[in-house]
N, C-alpha and C positions, 0 to 999 in steps of 0.2 A: 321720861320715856326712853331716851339715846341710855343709860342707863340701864334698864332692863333687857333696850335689844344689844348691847354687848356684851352683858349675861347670857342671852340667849346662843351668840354667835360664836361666845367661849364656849360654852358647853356642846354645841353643834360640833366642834373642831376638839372636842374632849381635853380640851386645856385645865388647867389648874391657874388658880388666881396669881400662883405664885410663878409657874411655869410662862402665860402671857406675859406678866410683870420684864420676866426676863429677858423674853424677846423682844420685848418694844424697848426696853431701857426705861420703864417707870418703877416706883415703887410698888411692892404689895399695895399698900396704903393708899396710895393715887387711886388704882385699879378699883380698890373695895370703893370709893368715894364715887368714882364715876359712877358705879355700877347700883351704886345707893344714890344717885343722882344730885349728888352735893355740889359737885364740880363736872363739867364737859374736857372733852383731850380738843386739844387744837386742832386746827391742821395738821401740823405736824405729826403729832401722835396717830391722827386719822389714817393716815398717810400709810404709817409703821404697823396700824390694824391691818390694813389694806394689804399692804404687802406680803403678811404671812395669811393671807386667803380668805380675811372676814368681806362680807358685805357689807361697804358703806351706803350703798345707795341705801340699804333695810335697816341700816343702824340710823343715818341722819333724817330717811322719809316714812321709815316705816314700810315701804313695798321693797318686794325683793326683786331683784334684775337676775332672772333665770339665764343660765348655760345658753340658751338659744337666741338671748337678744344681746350676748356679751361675746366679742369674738375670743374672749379669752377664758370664761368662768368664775367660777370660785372653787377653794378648796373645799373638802368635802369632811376631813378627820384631820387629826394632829398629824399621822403622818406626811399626807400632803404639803401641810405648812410646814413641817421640819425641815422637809426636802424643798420646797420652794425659799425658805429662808434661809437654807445652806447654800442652796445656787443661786439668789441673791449678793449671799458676802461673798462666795467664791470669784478667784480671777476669770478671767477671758479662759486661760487654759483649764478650767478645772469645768466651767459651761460648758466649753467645746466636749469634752469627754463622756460631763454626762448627755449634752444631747447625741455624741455618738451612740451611747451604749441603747440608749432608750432607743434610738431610731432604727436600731440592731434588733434588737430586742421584739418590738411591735414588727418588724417585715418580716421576722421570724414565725412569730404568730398568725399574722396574716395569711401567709405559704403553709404552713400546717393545716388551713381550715380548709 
């Protein structure tokens, strides 16, 4: 079942087998296996899901932990996870810039409405 819901949580995030593979640092191969339920990812690997904006709690329980009981969310498409897995590797300086921009950006909006 961990298997089908990281199929499901690729496709939610419109990833390609090949494109996940590369962000976690596993094989194509690994990925097909998991997803064929041959083999589980670690912790580790979980971890690496996690971080570019899958749900583990729905991938390891099967329920999903909504935006409203997580102070942080999940991502929602590929490009959320591009960008949250870019400013994961980026330095301190490159964080700071884009939470500048972003928080420019939304008080902009905000004042508009």
């Amino acid at each position: 079942m961990i298997g089908l819901r990281i199929k499901e949580e690729r496709v939610r995030l419109n990833l390609s087998q090949q494109k996940l593979a590369d962000y976690i640092d596993v094989s194509k191969r690994t990925l097909i296996d998991w997803e064929k339920d041959r083999t589980s990812p670690t912790a580790v690997q979980l971890s690496a899901l996690s971080n570019i904006g899958m749900d583990i709690m729905y991938i390891v329980t099967g329920s999903r932990l909504s935006n409203k009981e997580s102070p942080y969310g999940t991502v929602n498409n590929a490009d959320e996870a591009e960008m949250l897995a870019e400013y994961r590797e980026g330095d301190e300086a490159a964080r700071d810039a884009a939470r500048y921009t972003l928080t420019r950006v939304a008080a902009r909006k905000r004042e508009a409405s």
